[in-house]
VMD Tcl script that builds the backbone (N, CA, C; Angstrom):
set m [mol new atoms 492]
animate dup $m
set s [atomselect $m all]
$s set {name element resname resid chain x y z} {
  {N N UNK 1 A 190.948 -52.747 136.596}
  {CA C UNK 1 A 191.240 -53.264 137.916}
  {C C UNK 1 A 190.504 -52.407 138.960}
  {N N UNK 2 A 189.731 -53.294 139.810}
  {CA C UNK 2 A 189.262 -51.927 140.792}
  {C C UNK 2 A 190.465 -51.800 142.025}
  {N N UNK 3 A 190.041 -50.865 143.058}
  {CA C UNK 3 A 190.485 -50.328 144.048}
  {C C UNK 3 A 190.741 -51.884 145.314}
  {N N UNK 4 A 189.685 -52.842 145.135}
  {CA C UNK 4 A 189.641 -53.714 145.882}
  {C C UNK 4 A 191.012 -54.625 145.882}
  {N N UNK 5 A 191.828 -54.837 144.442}
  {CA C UNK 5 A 193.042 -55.191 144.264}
  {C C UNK 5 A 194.077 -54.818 145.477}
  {N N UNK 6 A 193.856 -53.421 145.112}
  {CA C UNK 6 A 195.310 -52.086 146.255}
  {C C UNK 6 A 194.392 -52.679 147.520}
  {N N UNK 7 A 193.429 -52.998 148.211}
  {CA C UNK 7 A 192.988 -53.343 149.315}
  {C C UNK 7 A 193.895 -54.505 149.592}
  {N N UNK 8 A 193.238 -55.754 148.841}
  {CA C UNK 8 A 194.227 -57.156 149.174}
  {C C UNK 8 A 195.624 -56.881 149.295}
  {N N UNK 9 A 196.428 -55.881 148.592}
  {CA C UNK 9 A 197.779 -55.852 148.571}
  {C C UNK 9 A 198.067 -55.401 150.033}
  {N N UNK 10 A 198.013 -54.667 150.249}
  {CA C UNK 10 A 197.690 -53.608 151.419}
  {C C UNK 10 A 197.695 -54.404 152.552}
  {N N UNK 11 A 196.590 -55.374 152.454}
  {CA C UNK 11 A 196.259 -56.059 153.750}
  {C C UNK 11 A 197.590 -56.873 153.833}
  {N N UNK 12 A 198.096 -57.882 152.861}
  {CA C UNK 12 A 199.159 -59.015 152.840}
  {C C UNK 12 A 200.173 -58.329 154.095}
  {N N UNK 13 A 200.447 -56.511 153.552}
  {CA C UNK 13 A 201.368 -55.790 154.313}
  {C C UNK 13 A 200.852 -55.468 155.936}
  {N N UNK 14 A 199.419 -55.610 155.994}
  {CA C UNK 14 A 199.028 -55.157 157.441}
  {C C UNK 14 A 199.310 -56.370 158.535}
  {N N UNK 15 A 198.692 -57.608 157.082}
  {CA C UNK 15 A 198.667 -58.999 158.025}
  {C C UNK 15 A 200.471 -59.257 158.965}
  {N N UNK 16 A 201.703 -58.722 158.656}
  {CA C UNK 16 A 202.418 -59.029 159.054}
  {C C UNK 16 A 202.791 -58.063 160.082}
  {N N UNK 17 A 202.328 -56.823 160.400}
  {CA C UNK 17 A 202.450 -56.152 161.278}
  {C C UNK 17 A 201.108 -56.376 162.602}
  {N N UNK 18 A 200.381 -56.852 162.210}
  {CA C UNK 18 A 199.109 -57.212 163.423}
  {C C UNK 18 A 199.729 -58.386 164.236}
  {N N UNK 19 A 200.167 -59.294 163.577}
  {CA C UNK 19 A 200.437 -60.309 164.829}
  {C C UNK 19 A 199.720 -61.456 164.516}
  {N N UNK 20 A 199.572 -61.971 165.940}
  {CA C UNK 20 A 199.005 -62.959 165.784}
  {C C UNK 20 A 197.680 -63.546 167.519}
  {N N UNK 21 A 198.215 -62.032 167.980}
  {CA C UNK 21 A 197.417 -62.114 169.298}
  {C C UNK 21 A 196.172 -61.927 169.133}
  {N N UNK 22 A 195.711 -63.073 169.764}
  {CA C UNK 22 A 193.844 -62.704 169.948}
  {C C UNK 22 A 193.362 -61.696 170.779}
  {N N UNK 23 A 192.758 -60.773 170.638}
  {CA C UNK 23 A 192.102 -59.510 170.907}
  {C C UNK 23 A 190.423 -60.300 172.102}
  {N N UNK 24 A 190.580 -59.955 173.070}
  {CA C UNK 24 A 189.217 -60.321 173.569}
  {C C UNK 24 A 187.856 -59.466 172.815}
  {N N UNK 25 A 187.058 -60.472 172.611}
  {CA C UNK 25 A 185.381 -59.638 172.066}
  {C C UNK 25 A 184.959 -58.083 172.462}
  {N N UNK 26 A 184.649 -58.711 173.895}
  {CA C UNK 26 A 184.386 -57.497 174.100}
  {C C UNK 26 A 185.482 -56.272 174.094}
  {N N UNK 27 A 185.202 -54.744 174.243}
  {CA C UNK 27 A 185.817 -53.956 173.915}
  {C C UNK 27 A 186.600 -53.069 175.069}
  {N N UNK 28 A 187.480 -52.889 175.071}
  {CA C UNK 28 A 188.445 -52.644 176.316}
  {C C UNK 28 A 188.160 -52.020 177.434}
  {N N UNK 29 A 187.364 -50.427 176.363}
  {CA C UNK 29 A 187.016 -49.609 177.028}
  {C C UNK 29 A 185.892 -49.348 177.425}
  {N N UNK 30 A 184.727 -50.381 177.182}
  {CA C UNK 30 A 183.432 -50.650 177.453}
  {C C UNK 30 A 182.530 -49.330 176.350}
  {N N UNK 31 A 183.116 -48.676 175.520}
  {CA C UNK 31 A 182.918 -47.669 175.462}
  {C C UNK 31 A 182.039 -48.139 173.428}
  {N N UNK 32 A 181.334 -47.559 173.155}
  {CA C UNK 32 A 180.513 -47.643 171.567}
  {C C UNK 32 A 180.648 -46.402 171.231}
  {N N UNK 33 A 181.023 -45.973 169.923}
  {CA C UNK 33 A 180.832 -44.659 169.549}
  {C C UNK 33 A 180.231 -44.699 168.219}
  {N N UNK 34 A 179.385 -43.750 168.034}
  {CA C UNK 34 A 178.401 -43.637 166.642}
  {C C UNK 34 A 178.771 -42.334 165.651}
  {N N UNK 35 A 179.159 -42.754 164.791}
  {CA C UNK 35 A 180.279 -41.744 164.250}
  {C C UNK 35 A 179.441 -41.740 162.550}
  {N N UNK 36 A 179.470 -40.789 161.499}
  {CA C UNK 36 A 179.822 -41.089 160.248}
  {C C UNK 36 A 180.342 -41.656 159.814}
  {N N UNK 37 A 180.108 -41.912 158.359}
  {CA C UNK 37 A 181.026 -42.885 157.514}
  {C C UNK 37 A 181.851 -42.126 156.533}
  {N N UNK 38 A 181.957 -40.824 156.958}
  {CA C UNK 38 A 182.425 -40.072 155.912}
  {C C UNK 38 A 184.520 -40.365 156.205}
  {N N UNK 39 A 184.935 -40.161 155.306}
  {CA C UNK 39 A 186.363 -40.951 154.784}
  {C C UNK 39 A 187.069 -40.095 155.603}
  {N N UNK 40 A 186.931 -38.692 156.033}
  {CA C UNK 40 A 187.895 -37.984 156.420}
  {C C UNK 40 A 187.971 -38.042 158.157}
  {N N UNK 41 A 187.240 -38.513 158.440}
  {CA C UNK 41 A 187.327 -39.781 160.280}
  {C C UNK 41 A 187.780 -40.692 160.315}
  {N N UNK 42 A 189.412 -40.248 160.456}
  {CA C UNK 42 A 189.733 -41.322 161.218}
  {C C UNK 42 A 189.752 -41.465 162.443}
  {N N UNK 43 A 188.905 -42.494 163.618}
  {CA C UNK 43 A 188.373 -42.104 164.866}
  {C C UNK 43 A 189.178 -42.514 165.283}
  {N N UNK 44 A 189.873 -43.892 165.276}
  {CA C UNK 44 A 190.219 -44.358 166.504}
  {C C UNK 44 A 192.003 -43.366 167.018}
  {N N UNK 45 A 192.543 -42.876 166.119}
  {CA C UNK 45 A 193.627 -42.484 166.239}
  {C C UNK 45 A 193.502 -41.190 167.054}
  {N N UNK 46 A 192.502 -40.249 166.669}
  {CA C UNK 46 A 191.407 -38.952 166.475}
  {C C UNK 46 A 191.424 -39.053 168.516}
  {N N UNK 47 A 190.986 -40.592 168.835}
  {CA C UNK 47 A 190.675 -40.819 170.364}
  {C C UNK 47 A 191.609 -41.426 170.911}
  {N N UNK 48 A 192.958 -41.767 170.547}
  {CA C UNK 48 A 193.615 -42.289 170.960}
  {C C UNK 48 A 193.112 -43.957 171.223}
  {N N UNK 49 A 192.463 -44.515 170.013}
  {CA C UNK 49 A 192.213 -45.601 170.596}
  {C C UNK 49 A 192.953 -46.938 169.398}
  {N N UNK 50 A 192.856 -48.149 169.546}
  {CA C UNK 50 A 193.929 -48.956 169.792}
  {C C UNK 50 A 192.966 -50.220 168.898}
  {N N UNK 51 A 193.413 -50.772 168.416}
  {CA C UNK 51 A 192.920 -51.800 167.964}
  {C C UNK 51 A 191.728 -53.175 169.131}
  {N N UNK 52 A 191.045 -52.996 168.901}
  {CA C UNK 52 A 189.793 -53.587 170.308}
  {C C UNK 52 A 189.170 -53.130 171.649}
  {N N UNK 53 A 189.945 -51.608 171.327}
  {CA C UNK 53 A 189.196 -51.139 172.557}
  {C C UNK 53 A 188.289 -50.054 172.756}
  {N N UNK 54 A 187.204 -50.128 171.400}
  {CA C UNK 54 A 185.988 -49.599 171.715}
  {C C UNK 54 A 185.041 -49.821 170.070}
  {N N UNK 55 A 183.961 -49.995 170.423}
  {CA C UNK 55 A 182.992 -50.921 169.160}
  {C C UNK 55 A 182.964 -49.283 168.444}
  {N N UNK 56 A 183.134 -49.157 167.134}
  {CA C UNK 56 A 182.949 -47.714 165.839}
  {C C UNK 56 A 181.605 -48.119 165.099}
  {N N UNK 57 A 180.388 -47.967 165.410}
  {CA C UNK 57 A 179.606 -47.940 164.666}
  {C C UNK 57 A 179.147 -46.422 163.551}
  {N N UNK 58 A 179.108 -46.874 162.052}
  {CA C UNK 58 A 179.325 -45.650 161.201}
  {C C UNK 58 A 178.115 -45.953 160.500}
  {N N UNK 59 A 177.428 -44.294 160.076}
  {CA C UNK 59 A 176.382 -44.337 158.961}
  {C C UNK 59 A 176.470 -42.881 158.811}
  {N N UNK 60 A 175.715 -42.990 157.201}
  {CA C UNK 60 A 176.037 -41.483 156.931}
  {C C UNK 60 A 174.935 -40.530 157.777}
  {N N UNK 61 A 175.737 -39.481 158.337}
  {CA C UNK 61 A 175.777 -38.269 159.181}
  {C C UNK 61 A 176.100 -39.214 160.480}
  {N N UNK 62 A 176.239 -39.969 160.710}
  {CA C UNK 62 A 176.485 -40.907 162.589}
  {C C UNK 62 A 175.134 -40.740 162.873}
  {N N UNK 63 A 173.797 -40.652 162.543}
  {CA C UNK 63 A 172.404 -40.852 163.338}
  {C C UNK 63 A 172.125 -42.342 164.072}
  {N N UNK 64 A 171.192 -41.854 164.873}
  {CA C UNK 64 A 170.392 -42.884 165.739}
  {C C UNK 64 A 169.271 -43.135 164.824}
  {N N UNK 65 A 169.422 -44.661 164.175}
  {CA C UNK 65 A 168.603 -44.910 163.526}
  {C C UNK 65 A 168.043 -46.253 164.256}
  {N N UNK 66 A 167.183 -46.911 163.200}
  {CA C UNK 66 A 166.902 -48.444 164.011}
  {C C UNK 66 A 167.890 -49.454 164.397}
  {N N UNK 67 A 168.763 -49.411 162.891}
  {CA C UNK 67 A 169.707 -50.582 163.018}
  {C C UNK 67 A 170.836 -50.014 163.797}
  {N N UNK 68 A 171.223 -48.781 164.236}
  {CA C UNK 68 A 172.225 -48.307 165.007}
  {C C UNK 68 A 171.996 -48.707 166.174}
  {N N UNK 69 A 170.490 -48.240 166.734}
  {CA C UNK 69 A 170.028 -48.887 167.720}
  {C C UNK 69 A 170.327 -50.567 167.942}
  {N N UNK 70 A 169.858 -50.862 167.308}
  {CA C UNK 70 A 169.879 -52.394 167.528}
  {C C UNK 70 A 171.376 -52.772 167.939}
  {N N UNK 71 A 172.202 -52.086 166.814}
  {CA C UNK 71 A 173.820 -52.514 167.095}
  {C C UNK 71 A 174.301 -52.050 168.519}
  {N N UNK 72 A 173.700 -50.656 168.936}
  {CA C UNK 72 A 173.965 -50.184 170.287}
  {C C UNK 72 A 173.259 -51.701 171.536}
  {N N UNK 73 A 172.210 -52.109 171.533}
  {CA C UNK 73 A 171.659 -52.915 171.989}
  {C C UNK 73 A 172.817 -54.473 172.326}
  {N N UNK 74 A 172.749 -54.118 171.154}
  {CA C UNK 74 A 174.004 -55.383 171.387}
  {C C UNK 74 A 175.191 -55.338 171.798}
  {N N UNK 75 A 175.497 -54.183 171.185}
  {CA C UNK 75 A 177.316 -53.506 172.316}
  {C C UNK 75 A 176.946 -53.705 173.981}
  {N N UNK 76 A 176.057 -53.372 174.150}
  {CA C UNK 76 A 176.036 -53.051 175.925}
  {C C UNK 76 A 175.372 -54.238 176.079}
  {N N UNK 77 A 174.403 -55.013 176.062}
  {CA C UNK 77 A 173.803 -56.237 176.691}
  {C C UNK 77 A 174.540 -57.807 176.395}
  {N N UNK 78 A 175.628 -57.649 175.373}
  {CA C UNK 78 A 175.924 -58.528 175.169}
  {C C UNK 78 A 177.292 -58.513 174.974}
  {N N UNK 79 A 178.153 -57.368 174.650}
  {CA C UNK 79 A 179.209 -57.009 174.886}
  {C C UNK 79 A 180.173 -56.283 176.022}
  {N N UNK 80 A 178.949 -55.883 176.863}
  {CA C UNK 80 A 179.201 -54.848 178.149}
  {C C UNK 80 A 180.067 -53.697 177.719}
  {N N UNK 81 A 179.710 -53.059 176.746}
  {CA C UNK 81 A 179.680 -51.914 176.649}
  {C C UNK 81 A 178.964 -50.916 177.733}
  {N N UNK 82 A 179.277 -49.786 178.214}
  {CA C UNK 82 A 178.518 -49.432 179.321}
  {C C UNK 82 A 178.605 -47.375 179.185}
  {N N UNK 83 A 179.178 -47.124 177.505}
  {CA C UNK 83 A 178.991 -45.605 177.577}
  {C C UNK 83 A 178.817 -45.886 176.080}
  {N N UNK 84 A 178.297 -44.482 175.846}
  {CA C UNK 84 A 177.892 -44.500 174.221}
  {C C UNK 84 A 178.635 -42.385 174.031}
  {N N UNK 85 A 179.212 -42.479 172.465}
  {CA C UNK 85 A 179.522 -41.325 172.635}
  {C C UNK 85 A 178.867 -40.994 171.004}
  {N N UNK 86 A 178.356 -40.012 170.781}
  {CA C UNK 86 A 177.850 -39.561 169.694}
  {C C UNK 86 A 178.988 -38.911 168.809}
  {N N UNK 87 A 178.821 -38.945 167.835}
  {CA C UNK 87 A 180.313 -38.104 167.397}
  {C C UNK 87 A 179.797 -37.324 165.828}
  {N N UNK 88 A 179.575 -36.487 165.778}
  {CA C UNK 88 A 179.157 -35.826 164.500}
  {C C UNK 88 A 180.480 -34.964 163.740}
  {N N UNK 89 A 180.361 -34.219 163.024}
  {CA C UNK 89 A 181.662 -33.696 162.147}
  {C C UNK 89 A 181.255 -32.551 161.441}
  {N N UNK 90 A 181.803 -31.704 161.305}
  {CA C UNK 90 A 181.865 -30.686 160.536}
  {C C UNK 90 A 181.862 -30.695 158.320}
  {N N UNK 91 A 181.397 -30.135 157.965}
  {CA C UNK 91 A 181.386 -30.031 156.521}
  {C C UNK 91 A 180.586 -31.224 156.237}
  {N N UNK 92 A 179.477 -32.225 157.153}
  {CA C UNK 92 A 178.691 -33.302 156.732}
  {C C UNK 92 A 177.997 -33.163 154.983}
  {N N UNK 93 A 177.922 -34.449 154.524}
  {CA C UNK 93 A 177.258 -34.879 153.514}
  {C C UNK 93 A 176.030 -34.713 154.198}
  {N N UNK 94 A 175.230 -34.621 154.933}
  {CA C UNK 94 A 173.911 -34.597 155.056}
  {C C UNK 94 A 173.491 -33.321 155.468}
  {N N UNK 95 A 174.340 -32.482 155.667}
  {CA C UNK 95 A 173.706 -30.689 155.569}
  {C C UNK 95 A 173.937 -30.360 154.286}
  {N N UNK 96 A 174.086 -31.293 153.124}
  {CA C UNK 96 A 173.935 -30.647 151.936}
  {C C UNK 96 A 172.562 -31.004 151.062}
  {N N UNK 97 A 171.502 -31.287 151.539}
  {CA C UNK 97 A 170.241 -31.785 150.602}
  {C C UNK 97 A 169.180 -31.949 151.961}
  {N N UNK 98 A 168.175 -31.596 151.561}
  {CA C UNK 98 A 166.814 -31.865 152.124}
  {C C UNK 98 A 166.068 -33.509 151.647}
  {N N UNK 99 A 165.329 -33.641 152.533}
  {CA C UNK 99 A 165.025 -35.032 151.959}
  {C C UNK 99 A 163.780 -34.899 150.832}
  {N N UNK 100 A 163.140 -33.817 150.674}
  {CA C UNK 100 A 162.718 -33.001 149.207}
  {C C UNK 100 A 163.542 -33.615 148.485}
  {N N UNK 101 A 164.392 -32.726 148.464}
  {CA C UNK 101 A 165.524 -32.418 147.045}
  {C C UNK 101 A 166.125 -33.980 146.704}
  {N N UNK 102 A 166.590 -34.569 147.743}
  {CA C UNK 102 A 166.989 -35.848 147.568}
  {C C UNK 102 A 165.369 -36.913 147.217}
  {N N UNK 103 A 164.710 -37.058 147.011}
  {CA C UNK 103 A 163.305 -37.681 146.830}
  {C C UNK 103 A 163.528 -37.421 145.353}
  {N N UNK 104 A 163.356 -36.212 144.915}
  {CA C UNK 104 A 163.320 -35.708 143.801}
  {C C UNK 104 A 164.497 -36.154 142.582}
  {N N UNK 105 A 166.072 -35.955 143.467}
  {CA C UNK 105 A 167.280 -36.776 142.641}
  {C C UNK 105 A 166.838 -38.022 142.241}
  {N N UNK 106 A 166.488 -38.727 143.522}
  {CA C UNK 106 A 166.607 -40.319 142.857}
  {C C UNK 106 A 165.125 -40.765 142.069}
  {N N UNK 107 A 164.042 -39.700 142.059}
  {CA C UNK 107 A 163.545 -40.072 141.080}
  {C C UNK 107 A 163.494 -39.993 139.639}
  {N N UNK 108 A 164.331 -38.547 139.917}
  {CA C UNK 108 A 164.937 -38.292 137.534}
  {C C UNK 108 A 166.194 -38.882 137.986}
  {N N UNK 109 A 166.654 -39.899 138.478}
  {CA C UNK 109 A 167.874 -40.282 138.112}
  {C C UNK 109 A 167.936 -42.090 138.254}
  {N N UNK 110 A 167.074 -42.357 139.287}
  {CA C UNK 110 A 166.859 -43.412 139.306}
  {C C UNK 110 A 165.800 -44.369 139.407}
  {N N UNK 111 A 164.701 -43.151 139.178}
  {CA C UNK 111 A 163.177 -43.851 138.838}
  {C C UNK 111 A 162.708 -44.246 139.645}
  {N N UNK 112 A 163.036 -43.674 140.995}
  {CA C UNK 112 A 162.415 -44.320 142.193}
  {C C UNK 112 A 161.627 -43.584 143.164}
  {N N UNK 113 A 160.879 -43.679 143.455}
  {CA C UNK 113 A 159.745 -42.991 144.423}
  {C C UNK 113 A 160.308 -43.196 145.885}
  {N N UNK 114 A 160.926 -42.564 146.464}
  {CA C UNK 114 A 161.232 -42.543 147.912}
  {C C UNK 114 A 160.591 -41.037 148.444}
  {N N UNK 115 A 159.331 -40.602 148.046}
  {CA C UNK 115 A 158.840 -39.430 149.130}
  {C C UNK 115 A 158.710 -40.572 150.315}
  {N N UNK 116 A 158.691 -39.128 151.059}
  {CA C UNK 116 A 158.237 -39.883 152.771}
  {C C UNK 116 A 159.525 -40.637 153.376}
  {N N UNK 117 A 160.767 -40.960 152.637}
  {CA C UNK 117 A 161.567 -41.827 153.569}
  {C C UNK 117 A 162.486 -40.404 153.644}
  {N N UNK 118 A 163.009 -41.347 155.354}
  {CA C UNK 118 A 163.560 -39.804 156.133}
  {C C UNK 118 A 165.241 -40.055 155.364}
  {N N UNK 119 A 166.293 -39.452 155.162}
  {CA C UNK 119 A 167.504 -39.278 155.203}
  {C C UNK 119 A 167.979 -38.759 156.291}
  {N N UNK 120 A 167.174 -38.239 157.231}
  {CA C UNK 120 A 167.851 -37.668 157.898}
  {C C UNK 120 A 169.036 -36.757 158.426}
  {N N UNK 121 A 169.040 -36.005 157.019}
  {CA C UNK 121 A 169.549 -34.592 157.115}
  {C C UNK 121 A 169.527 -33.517 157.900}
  {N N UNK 122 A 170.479 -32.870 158.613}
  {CA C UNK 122 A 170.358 -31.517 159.073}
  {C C UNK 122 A 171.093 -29.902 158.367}
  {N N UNK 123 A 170.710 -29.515 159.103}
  {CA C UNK 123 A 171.378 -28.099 159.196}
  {C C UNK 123 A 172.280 -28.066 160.397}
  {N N UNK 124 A 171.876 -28.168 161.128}
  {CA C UNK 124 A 172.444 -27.149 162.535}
  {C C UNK 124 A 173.049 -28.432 163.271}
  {N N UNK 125 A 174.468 -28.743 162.849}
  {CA C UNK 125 A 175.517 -29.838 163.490}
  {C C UNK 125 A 175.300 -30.151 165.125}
  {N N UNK 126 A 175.445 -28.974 165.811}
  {CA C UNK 126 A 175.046 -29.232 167.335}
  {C C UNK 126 A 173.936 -29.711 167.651}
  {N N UNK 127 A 172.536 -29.156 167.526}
  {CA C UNK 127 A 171.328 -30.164 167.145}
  {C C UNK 127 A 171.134 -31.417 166.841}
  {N N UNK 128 A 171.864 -31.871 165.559}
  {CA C UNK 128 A 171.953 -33.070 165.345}
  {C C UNK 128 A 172.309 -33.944 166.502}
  {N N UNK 129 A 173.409 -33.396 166.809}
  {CA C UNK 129 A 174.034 -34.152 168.240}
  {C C UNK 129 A 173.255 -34.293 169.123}
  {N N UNK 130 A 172.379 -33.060 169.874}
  {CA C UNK 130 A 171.296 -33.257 170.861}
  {C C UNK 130 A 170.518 -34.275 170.286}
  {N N UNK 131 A 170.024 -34.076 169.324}
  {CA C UNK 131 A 168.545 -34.849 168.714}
  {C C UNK 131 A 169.140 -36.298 169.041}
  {N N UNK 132 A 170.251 -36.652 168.494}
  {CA C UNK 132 A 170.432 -38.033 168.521}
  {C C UNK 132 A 170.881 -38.449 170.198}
  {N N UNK 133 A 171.765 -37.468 170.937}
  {CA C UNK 133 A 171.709 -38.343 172.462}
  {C C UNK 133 A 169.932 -38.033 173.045}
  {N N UNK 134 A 169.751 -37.386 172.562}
  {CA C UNK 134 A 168.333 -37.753 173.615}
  {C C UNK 134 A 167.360 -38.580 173.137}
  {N N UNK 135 A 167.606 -38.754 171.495}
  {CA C UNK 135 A 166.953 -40.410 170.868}
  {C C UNK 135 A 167.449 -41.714 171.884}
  {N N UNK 136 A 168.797 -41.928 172.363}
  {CA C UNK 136 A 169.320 -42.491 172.952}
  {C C UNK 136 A 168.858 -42.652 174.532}
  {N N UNK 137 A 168.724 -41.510 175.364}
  {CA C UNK 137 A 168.888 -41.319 176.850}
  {C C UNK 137 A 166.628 -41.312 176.721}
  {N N UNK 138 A 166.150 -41.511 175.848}
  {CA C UNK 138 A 164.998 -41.971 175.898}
  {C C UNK 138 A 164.846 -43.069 175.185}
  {N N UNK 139 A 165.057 -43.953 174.707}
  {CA C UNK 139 A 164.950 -45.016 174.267}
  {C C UNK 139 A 164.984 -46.056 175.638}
  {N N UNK 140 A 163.863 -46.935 175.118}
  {CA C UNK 140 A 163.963 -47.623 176.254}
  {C C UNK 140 A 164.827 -48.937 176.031}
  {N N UNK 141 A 165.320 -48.680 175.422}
  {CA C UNK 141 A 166.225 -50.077 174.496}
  {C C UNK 141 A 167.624 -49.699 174.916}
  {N N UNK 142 A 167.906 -48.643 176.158}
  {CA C UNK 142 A 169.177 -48.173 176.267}
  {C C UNK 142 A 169.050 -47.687 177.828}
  {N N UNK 143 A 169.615 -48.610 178.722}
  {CA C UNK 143 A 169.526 -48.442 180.286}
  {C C UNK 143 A 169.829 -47.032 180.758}
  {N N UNK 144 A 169.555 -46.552 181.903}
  {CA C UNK 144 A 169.594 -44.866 182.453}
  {C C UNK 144 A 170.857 -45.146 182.778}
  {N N UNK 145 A 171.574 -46.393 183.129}
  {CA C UNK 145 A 172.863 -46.063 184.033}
  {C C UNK 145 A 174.013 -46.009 182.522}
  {N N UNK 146 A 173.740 -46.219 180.919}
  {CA C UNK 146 A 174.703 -46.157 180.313}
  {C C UNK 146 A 175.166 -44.231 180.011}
  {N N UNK 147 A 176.356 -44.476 180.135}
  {CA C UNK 147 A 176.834 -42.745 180.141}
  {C C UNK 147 A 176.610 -42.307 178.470}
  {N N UNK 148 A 175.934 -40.998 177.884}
  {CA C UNK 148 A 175.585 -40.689 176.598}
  {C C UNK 148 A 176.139 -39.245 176.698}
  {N N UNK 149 A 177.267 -39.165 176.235}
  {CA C UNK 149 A 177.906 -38.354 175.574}
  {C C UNK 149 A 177.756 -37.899 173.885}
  {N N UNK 150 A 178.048 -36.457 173.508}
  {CA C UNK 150 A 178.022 -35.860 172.303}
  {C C UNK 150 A 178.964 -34.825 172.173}
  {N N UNK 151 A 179.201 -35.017 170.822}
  {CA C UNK 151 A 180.872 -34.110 170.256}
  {C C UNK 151 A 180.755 -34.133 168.978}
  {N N UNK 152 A 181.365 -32.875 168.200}
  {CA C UNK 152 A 181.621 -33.117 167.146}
  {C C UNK 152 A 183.272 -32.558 166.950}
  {N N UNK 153 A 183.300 -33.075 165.824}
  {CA C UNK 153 A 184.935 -33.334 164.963}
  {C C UNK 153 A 184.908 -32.413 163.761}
  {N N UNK 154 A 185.946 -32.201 163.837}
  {CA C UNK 154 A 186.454 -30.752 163.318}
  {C C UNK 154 A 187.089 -30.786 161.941}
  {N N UNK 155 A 186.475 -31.414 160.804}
  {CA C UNK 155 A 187.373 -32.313 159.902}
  {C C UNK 155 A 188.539 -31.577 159.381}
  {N N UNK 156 A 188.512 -30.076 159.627}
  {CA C UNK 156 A 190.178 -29.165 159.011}
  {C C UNK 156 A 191.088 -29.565 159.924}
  {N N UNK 157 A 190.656 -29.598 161.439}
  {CA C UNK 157 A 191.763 -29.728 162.139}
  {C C UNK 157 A 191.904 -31.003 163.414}
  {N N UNK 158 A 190.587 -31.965 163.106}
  {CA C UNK 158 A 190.870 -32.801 163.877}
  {C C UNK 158 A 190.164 -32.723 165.318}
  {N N UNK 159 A 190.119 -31.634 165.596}
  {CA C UNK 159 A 189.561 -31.268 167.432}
  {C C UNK 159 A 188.465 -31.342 167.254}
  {N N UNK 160 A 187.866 -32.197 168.616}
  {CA C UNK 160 A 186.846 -32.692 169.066}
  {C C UNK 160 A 186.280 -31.736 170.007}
  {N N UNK 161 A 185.174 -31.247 169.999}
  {CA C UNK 161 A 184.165 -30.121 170.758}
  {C C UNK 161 A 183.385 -30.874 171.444}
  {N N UNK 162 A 183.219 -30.826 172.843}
  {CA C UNK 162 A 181.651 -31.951 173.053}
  {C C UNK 162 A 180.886 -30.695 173.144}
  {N N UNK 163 A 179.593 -32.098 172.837}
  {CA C UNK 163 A 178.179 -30.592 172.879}
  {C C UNK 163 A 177.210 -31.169 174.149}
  {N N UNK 164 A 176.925 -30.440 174.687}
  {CA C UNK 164 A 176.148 -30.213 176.126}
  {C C UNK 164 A 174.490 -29.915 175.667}
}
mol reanalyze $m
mol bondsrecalc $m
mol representation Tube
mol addrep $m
């Protein structure tokens, strides 16, 4: 049996506590945040936030990639989203491998030639954060008047640091 079973069960129990109220599209707080996908974020609680009131876009380490971009693109021009907050985390899956070392795994393991593609790994957590709001606050795919905030999360204890 996989895990997807305990999902459906799970939900039957959520479906009767959600309701039945329609949630407007857009997002309450006008607000997008670009977070990891790593399991130990839970954001919206983390921000005090609420079922529809702010778009969670996740990938592993939270980078500004193309398709993040694109999804950011669409939060604000079509959702009126109008702030973006970066959100990185402590103990990341992606300060553990170089994109070397990872090139190298998936080729004795899975026969595949990926030199040259980025993973986009770091070292230095605060960095990451800069690197990615100023991917953002220069992109021209992302207006000067949207507000670009950066923070990271503290996965032992939860607290949020912004980084400047």
């Amino acid at each position: 049996m996989s895990y997807f079973d305990n999902f459906m069960r799970a939900n039957r129990a959520y479906v009767d506590l959600h309701g039945t109220a329609h949630l407007p599209l857009k997002p309450k707080t006008h607000v997008a945040i670009v977070t990891c996908m790593d399991s130990r974020l839970h954001v919206a609680p983390a921000l005090g936030l609420a079922l529809g009131d702010a778009h969670i876009l996740r990938n592993a380490g939270g980078r500004i990639t193309d398709d993040m971009l694109r999804s950011l693109v669409i939060s604000e021009q079509q959702l009126g989203t109008s702030e973006i907050v970066v959100l990185h985390h402590t103990d990341c899956g992606a300060q553990t491998f170089t994109n070397e070392e990872f090139a190298q795994q998936l080729q004795r393991d899975l026969a595949v030639d990926v030199q040259g593609q980025d993973f986009l790994p770091f070292e230095d957590i605060e960095e990451s954060v800069r690197e990615d709001v100023a991917l953002l606050k220069n992109s021209p795919l992302i207006p000067d008047d949207i507000i670009i905030s950066g923070a990271i999360y503290d996965v032992d204890t939860g607290r949020i640091t912004e980084v400047k």
